[in-house]
TORPA-4810 file (N, C-alpha, C, O; in nm, 3 decimals):
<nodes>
NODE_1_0.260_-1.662_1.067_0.357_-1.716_0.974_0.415_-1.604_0.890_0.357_-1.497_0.872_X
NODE_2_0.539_-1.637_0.840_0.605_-1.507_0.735_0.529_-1.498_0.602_0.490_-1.597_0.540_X
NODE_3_0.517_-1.413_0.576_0.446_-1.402_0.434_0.548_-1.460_0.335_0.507_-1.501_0.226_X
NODE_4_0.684_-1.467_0.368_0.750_-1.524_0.253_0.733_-1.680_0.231_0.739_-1.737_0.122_X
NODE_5_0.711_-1.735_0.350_0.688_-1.889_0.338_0.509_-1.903_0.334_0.432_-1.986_0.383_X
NODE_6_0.491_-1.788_0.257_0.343_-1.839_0.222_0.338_-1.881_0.085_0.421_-1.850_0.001_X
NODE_7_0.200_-1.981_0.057_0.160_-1.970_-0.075_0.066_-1.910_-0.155_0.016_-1.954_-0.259_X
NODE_8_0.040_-1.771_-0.080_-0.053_-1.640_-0.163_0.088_-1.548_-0.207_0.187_-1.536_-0.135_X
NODE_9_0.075_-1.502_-0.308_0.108_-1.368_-0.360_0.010_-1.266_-0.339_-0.095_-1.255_-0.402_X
NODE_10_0.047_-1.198_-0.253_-0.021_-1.072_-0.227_-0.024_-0.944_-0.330_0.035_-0.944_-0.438_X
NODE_11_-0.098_-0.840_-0.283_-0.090_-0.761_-0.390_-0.064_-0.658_-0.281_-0.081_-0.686_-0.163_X
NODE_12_-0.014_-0.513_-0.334_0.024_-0.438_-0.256_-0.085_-0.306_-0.293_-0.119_-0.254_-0.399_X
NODE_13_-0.133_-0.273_-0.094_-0.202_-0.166_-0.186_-0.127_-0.030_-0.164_-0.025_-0.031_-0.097_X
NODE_14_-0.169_0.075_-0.213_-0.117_0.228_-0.155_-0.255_0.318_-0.157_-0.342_0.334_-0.243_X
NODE_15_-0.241_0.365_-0.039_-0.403_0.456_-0.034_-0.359_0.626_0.022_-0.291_0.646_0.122_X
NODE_16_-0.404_0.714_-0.050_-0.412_0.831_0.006_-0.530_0.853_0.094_-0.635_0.795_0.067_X
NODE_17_-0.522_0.915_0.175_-0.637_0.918_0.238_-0.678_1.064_0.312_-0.573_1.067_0.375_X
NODE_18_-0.731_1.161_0.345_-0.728_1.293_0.422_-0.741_1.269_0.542_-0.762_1.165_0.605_X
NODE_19_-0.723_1.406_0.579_-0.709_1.398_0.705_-0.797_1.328_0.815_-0.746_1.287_0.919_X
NODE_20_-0.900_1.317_0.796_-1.019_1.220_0.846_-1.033_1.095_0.799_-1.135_1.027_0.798_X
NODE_21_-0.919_1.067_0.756_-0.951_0.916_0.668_-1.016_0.837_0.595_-1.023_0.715_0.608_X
NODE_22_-1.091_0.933_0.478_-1.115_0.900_0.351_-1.058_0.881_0.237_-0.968_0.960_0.208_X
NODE_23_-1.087_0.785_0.154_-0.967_0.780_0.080_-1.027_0.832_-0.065_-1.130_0.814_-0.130_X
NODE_24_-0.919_0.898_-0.078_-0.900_0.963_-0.203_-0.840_0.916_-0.329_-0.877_0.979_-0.428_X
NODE_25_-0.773_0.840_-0.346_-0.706_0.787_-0.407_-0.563_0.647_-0.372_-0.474_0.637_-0.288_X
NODE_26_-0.604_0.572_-0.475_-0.507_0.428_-0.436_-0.419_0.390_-0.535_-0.398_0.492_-0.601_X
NODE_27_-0.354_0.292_-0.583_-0.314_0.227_-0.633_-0.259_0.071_-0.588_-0.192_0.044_-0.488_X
NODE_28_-0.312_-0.030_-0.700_-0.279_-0.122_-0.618_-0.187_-0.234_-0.743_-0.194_-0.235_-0.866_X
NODE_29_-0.128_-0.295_-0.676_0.006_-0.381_-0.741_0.077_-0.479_-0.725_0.163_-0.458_-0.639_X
NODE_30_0.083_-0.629_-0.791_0.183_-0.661_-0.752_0.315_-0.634_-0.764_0.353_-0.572_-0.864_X
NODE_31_0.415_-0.679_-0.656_0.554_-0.624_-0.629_0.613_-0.675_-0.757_0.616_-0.775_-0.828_X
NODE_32_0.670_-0.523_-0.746_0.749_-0.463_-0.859_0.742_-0.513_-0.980_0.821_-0.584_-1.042_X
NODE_33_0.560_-0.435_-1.028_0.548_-0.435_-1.148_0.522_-0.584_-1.165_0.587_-0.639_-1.254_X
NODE_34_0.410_-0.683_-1.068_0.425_-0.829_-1.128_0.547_-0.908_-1.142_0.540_-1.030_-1.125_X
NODE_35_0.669_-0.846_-1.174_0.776_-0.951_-1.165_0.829_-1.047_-1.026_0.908_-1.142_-1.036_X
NODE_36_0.786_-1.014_-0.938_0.843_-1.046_-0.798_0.745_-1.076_-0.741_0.697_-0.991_-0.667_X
NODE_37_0.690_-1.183_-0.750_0.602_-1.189_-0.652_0.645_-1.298_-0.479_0.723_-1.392_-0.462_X
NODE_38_0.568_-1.238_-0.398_0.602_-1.292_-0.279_0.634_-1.422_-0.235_0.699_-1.456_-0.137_X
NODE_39_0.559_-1.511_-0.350_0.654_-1.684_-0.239_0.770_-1.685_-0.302_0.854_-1.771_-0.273_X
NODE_40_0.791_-1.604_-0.386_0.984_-1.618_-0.407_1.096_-1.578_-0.338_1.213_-1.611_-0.355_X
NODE_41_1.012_-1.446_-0.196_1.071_-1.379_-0.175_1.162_-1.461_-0.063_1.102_-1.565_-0.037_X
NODE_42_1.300_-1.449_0.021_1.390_-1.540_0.094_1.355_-1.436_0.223_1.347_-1.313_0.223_X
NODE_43_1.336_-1.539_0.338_1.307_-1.446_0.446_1.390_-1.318_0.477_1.494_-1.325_0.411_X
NODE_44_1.384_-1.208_0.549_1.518_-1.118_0.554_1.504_-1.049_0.436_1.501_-0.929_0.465_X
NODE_45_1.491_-1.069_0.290_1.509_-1.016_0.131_1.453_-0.891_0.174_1.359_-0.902_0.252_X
NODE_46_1.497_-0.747_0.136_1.457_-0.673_0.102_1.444_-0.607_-0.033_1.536_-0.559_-0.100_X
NODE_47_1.303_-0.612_-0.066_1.264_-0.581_-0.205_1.187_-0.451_-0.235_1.067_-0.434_-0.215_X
NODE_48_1.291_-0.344_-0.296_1.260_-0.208_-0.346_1.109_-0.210_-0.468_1.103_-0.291_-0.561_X
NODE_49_1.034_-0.137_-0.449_0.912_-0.144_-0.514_0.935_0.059_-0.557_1.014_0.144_-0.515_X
NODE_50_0.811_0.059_-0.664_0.798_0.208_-0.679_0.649_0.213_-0.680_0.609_0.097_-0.667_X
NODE_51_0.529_0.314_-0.690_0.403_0.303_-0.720_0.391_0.476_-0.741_0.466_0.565_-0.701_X
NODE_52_0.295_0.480_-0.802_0.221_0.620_-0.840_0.112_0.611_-0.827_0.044_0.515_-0.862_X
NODE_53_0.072_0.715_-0.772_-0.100_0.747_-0.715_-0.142_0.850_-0.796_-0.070_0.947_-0.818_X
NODE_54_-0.251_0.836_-0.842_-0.282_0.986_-0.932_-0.412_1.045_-0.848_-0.525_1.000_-0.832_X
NODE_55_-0.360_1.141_-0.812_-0.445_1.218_-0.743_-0.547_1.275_-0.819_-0.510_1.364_-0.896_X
NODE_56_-0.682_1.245_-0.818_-0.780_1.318_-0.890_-0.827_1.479_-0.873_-0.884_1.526_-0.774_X
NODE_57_-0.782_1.556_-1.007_-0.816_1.698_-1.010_-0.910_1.760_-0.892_-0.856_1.858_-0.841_X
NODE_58_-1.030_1.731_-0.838_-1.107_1.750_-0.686_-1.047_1.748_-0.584_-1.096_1.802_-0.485_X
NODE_59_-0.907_1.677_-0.577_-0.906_1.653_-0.426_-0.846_1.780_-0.402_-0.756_1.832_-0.469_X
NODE_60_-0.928_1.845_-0.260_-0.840_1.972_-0.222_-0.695_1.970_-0.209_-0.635_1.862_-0.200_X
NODE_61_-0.635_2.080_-0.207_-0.469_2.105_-0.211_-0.480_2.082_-0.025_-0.580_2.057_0.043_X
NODE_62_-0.374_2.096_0.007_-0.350_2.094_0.188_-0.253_2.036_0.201_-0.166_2.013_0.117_X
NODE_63_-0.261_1.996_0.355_-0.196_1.920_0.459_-0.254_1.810_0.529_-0.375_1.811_0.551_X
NODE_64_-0.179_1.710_0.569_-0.243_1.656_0.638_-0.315_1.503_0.601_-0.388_1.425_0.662_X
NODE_65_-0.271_1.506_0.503_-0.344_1.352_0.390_-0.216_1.261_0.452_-0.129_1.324_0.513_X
NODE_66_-0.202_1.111_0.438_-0.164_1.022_0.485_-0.163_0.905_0.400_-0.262_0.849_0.352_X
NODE_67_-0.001_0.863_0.380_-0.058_0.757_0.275_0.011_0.654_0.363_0.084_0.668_0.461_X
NODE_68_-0.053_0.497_0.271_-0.076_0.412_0.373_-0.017_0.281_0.290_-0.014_0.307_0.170_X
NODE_69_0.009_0.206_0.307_0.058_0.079_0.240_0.002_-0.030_0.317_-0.030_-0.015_0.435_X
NODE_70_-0.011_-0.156_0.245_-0.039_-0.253_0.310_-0.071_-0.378_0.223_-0.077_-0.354_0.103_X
NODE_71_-0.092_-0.508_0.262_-0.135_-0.612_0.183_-0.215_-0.677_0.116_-0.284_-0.580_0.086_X
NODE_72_-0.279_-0.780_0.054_-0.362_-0.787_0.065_-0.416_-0.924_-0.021_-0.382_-0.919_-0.139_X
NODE_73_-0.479_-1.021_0.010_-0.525_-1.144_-0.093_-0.591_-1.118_-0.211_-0.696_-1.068_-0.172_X
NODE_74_-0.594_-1.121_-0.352_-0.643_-1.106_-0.410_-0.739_-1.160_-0.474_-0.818_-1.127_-0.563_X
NODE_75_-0.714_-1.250_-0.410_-0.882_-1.396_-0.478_-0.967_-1.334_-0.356_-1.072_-1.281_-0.390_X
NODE_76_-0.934_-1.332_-0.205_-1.047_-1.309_-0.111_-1.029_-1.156_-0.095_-1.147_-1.125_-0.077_X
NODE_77_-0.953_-1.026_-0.089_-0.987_-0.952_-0.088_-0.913_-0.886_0.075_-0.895_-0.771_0.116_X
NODE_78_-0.886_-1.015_0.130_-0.824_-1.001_0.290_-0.695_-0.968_0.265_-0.601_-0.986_0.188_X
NODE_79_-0.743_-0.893_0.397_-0.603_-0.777_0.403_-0.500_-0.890_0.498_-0.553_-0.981_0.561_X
NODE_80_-0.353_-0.869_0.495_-0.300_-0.956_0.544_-0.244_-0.871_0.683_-0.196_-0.758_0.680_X
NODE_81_-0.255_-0.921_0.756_-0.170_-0.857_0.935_-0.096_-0.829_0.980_-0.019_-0.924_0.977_X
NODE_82_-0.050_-0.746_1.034_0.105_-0.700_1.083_0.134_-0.772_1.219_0.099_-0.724_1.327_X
NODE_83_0.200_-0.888_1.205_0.236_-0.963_1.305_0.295_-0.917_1.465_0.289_-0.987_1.567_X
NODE_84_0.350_-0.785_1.453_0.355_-0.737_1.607_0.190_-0.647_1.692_0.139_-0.640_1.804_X
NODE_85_0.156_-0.585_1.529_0.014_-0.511_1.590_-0.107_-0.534_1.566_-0.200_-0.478_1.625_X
NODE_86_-0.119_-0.622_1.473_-0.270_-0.677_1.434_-0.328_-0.590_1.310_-0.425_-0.628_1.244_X
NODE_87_-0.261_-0.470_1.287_-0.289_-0.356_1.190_-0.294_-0.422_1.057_-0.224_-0.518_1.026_X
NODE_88_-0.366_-0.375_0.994_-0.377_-0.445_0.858_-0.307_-0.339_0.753_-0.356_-0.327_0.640_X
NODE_89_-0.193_-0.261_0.793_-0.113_-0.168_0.686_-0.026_-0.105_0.783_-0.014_-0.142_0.900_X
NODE_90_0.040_0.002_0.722_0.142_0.070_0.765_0.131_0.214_0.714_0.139_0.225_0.592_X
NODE_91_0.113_0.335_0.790_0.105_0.440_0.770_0.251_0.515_0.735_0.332_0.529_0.827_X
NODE_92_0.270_0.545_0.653_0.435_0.614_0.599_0.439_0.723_0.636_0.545_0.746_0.693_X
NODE_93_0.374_0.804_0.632_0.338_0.920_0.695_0.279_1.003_0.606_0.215_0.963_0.509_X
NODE_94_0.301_1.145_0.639_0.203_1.277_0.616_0.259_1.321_0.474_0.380_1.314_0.448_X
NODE_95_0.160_1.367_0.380_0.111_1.409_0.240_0.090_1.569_0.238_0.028_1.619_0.332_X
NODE_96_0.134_1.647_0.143_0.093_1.748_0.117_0.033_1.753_-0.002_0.126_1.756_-0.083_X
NODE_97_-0.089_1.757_-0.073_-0.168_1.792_-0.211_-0.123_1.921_-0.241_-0.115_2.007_-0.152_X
NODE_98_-0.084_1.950_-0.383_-0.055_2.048_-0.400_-0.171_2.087_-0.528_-0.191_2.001_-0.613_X
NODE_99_-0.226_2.187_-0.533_-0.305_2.201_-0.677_-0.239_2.229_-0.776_-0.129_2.285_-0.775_X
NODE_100_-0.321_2.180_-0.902_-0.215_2.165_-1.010_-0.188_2.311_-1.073_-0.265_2.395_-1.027_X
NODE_101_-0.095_2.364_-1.169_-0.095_2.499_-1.195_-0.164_2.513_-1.310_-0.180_2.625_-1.359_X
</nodes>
């Protein structure tokens, strides 16, 4: 089913993760800032979001980190599915850490 004709509001997560796929850092949210949440959304709607991850002072500088988006129930904790792949997120792609000066 579309997540828009659902009746959960999901929460959105964002995960950094390294190159081996640990995660380092997340942030998690409802869309845009709580105001928008998903059974309002009209099928088709595309809805611009922003998020910030704060990378904790430890994590090495590099290449190769990966951040990741995806859904998720917030009373149960279940991640919601990507209806063509079964994937429970979406990889945006590749991260560079930079150390701080």
């Amino acid at each position: 089913s579309d997540v828009c004709s659902s009746d959960l509001d999901y929460t959105v997560y964002t995960h950094l993760l390294t190159p081996d796929g640990a995660l380092v850092a997340q942030s998690d949210s409802q869309p845009v800032g709580g105001t928008l949440p998903m059974r309002g959304w009209r099928p088709g709607e595309t809805v611009r979001d922003q998020f910030a991850i704060l990378v904790p002072p430890d994590v090495a500088a590099g290449d190769g980190y990966t951040l990741r988006v995806g859904l998720y129930d917030l009373a149960t904790l279940e991640r919601a599915l990507l209806e063509d792949s079964g994937d429970d997120g979406v990889t945006i792609g590749s991260v560079q850490v930079i150390a701080a000066p």
